[in-house]
C-alpha positions in Angstrom: -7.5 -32.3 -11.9 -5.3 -32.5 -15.2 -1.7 -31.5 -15.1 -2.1 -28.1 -15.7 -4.3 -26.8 -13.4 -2.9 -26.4 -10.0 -4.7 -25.8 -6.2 -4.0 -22.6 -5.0 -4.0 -22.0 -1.7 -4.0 -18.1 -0.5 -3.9 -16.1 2.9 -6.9 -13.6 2.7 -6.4 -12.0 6.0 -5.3 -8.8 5.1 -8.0 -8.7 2.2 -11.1 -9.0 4.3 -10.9 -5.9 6.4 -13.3 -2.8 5.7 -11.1 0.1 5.4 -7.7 -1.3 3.3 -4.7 0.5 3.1 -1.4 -0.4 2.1 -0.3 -4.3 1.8 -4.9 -4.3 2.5 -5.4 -2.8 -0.5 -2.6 -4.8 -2.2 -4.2 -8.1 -1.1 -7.7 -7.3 -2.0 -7.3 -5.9 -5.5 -5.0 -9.2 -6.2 -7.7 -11.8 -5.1 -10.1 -9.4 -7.3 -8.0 -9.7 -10.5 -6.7 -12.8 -10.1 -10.2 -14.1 -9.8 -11.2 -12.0 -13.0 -8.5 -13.2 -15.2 -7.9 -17.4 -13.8 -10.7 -19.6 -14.9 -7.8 -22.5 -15.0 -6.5 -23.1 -11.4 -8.5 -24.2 -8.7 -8.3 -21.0 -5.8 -9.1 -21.9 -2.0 -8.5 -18.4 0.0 -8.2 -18.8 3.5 -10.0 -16.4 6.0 -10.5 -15.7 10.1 -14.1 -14.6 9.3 -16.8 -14.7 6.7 -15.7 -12.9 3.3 -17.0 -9.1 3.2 -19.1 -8.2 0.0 -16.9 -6.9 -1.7 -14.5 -9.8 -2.1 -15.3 -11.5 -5.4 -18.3 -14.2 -5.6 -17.5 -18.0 -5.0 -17.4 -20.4 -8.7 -16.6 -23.3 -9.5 -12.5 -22.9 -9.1 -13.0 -19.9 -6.8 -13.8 -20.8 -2.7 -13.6 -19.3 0.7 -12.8 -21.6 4.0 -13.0 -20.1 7.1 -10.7 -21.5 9.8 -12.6 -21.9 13.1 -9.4 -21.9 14.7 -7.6 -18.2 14.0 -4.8 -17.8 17.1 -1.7 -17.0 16.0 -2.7 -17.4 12.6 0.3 -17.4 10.0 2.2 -19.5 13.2 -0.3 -21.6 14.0 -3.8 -21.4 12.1 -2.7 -21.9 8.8 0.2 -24.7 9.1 -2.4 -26.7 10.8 -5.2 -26.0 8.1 -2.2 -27.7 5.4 -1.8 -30.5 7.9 -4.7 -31.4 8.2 -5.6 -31.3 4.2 -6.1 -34.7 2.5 -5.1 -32.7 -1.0 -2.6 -30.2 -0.2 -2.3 -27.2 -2.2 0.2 -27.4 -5.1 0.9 -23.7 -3.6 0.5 -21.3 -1.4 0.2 -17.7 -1.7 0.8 -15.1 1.0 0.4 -12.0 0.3 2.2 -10.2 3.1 6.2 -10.8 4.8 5.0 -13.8 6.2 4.5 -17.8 5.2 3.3 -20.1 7.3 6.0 -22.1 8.6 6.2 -26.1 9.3 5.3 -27.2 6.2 7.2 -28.5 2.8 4.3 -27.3 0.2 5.7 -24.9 -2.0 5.4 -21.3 -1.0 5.5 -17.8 -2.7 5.4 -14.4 -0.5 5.0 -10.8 -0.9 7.3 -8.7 0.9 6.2 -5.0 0.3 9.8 -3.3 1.6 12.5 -3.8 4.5 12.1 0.0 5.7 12.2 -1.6 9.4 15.7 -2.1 8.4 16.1 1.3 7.6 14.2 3.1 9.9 13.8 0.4 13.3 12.7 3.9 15.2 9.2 4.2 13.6 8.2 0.5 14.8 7.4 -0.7 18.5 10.0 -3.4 19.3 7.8 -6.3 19.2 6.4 -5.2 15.6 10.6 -4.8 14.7 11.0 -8.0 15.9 8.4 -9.6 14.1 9.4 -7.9 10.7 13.1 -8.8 10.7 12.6 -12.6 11.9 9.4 -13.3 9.7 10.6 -11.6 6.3 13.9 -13.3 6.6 12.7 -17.0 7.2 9.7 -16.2 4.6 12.5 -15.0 1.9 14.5 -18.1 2.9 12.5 -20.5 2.7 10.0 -19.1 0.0 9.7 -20.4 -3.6 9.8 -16.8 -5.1 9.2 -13.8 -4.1 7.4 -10.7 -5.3 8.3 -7.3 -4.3 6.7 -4.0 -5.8 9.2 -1.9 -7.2 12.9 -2.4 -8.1 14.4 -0.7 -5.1 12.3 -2.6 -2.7 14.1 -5.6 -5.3 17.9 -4.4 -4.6 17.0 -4.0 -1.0 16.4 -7.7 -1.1 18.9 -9.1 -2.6 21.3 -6.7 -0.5 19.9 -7.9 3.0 18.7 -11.5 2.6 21.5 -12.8 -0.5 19.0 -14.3 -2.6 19.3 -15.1 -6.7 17.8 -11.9 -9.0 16.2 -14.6 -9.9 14.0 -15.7 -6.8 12.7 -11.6 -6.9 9.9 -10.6 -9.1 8.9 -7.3 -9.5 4.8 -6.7 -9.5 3.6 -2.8 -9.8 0.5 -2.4 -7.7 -2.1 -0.3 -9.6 -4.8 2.3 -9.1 -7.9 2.4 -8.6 -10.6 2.5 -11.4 -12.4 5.3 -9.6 -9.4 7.4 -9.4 -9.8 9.7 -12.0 -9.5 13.3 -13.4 -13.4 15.2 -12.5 -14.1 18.7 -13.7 -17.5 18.7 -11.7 -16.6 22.0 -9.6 -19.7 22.5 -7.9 -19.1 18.1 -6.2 -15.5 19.1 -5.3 -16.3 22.1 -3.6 -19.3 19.6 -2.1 -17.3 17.4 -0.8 -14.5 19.3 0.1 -17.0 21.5 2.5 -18.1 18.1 3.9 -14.7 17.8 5.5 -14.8 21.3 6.4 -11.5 22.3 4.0 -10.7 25.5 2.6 -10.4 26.5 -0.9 -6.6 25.9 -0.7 -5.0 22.8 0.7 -2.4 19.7 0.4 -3.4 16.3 0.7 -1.7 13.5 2.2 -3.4 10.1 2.1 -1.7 6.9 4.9 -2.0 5.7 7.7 -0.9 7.6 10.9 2.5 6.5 12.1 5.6 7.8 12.5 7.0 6.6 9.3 4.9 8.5 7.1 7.2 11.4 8.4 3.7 13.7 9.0 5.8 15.5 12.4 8.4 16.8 9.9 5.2 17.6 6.8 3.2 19.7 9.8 5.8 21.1 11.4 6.7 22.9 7.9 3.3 24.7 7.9 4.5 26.6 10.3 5.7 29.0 7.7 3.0 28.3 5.8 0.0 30.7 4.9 -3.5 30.2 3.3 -2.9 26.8 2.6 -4.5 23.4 4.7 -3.0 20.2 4.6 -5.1 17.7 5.2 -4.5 14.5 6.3 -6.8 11.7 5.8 -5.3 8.1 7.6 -6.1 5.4 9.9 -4.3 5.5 13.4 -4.4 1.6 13.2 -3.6 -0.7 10.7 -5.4 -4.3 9.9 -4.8 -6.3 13.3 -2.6 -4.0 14.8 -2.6 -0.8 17.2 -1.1 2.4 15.8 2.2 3.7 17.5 2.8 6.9 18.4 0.1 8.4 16.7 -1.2 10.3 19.6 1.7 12.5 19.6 1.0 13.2 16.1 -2.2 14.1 16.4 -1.4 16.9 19.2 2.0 18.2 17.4 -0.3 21.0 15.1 -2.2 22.3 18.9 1.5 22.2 20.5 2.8 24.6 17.2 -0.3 26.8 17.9 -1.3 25.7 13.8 -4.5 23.7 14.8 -6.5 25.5 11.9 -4.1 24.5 9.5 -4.1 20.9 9.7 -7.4 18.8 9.2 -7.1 15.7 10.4 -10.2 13.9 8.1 -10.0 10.3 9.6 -10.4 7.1 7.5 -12.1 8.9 4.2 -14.1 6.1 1.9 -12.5 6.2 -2.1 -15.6 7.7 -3.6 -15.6 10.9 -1.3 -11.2 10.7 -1.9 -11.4 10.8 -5.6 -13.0 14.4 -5.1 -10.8 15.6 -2.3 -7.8 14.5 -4.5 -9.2 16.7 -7.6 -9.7 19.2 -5.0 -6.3 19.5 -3.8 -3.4 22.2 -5.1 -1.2 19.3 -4.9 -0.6 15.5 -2.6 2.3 15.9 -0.6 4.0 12.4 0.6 7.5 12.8 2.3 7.7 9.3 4.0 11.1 8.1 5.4 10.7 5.2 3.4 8.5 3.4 1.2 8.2 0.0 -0.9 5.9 1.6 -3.3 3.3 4.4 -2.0 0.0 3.7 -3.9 -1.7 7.1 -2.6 1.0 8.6 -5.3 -0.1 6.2 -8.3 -3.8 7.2 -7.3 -2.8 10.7 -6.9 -1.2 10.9 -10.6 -3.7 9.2 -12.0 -6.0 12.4 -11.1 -3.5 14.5 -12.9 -2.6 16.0 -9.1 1.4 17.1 -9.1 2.8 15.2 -6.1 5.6 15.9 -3.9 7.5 13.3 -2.7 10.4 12.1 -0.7 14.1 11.3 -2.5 13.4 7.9 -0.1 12.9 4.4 -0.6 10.9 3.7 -3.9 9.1 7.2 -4.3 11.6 8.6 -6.8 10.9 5.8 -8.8 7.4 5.8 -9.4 7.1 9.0 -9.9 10.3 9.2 -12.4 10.2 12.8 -13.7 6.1 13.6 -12.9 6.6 15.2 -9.2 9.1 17.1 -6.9 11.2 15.2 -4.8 12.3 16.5 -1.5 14.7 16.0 1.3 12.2 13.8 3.9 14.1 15.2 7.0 14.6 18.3 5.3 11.7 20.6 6.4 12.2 23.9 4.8 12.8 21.8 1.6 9.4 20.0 2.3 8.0 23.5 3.1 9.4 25.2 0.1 8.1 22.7 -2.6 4.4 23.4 -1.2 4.9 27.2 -1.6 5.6 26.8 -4.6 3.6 24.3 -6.2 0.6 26.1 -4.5 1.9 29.5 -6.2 2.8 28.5 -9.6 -0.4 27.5 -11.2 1.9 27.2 -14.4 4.4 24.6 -12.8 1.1 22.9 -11.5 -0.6 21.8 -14.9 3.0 20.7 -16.1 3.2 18.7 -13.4 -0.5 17.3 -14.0 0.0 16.2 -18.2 3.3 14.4 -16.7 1.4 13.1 -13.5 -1.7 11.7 -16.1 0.9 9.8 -18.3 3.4 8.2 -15.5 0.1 6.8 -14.1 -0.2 4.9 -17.3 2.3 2.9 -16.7 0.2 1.1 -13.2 -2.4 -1.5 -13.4 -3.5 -4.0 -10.9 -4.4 -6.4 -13.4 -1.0 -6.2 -15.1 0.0 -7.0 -11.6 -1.9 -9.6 -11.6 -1.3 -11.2 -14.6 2.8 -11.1 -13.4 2.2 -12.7 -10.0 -0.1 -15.5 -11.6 2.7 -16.0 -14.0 5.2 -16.2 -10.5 2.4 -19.2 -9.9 3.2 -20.7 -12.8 6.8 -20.8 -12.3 7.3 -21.7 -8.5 4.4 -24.6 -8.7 6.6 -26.3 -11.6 9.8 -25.7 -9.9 
């Protein structure tokens, strides 16, 4: 191996599962792009089972290993596969809150956002527990780290006390298939397939509490000839949802059942049409660290309303509606009239089509293999 190239170790846990959301999709479009665009380093990516399809091919410079031992695997599993290594890794690559620990290789970590700071409610104490011990001793004892936006960046710096300059920021991107379709008669298609009416919201994220959906359907209410319809996972990758039950009955307890659809985990190329299909996407979440259902829904021209929370007002910047999250006549009023105002509506879709621009997952890639560069030299 010459000087320059470098063995990359990476965690693809959260990559290899079927339906990806969130810090999923994050992981998986990373390995995807940092695969397309590094034909220099040598890439091992670590995995509790056998890589899905859809996870790029093995090369030379481009492997999979799969641990036969996966317990506890950031704790356990993965400090012993570096042990046990006759080359160690010149660095290794986690691309969630969490590094594995017991080990002097050098380390860089993604850490998506500290709303469990913010909001310690919306997570069952052992997940809370997890999230404020883990993310701390990751930052601490990390190389770098990459965050997503610039508030997720302040929020760092403010809670842990780390240099500006151990904090990268990385944009996640949006999806290739996300894009503007004037195919009526598939929209209406697909739109029937979920058994929506001609009018309705979408909101795209996992079911939990938050994603602030108690306050979003409790504002429908009020709210005539319009659907919203959610379309979310009640679990996440390894992990039970919380609380989601109580969600899912709050629209019979209102008496609003016909209202609100609840579509289940709905597959990108049946999304892309429900997106066009929508009046608007509607995302008031307590907090967030990014929120790549709004990049995806912008980059459909769809006018989204969003929450004044967290990192929303930032990636939207002046191409959606910000609203009050525990505000729910606000959140009620900005669907009226978004729905209404067919005028404010295609304003809101030139601006939505150009912030989107400004996203790309291989831009991303190209900054975190840059952060590779850096913290392997360091």
């Amino acid at each position: 191996m010459t000087s320059s190239k470098k063995l990359i170790w990476i965690d693809g846990y959260e990559a290899n599962v079927e339906q990806r959301l969130g810090s999923g999709q994050v992981a998986f479009e990373l390995l995807k792009h940092l695969e397309q665009i590094d034909h220099l380093n040598d890439y091992l990516i670590l995995l509790p089972s056998s890589p899905l399809s859809d996870l790029p091919k093995e090369r030379e410079g481009w492997k999979y290993k799969i641990l036969k031992f996966n317990k506890l695997w950031t704790r356990v599993a993965l400090p012993l596969e570096i042990f046990r290594a006759k080359i160690k890794p010149d660095l290794f690559f986690s691309p969630t809150h969490y590094i594995p620990t017991l080990t002097n290789v050098k380390r860089v970590v993604m850490v998506f956002d500290t709303g469990f700071l913010h909001f310690p409610e919306t997570l069952t104490a052992k997940d809370l527990w997890k999230l404020k011990n883990w993310t701390k001793y990751s930052i601490r004892n990390a190389q770098h780290i990459v965050t997503i936006s610039e508030s997720a960046k302040r929020d760092i710096l403010k809670n842990y006390q780390v240099s500006s300059e151990k904090v990268t920021v990385a944009y996640p991107g949006h999806s290739d298939k996300y894009i503007e379709i004037k195919d009526e008669a598939k929209i209406k298609e697909i739109s029937s397939k979920y058994k929506l009416d001609k009018n309705y919201v979408l909101f795209i994220g996992t079911i939990q509490p938050r994603k602030n959906l108690s306050r979003l359907i409790e504002a429908f209410k009020t709210i005539e000839g319009v659907q919203l319809a959610i379309s979310g996972k009640t679990t996440g990758p390894g992990k039970q949802g919380w609380k989601f039950k109580e969600i899912l009955d709050k629209p019979r307890r209102l008496g609003i059942e016909t209202k609100i659809k609840f579509l289940g985990f709905v597959p990108d190329e049946d999304l892309v049409y429900l997106l066009n299909g929508a009046k608007a996407f509607v995302f008031p979440s307590l907090w967030e660290g990014f929120g790549i259902p709004v990049v995806d829904a912008m980059s459909v021209g769809k006018p989204v309303i969003v929450s004044t929370a967290g990192s929303l007002p930032e990636i939207v910047g002046e191409a959606g509606i910000l609203v009050d999250p525990l505000n729910i006549e606000e959140i009620r009023n900005a669907i009226v009239r978004v729905c209404e105002d067919a005028g404010l509506r295609d304003e809101l879709s030139i601006k939505a089509l150009e912030q989107a621009k400004i996203f790309s997952w291989k831009k991303m890639a190209e900054q975190v293999l840059e952060v590779f560069k850096e913290a392997s030299n360091e």
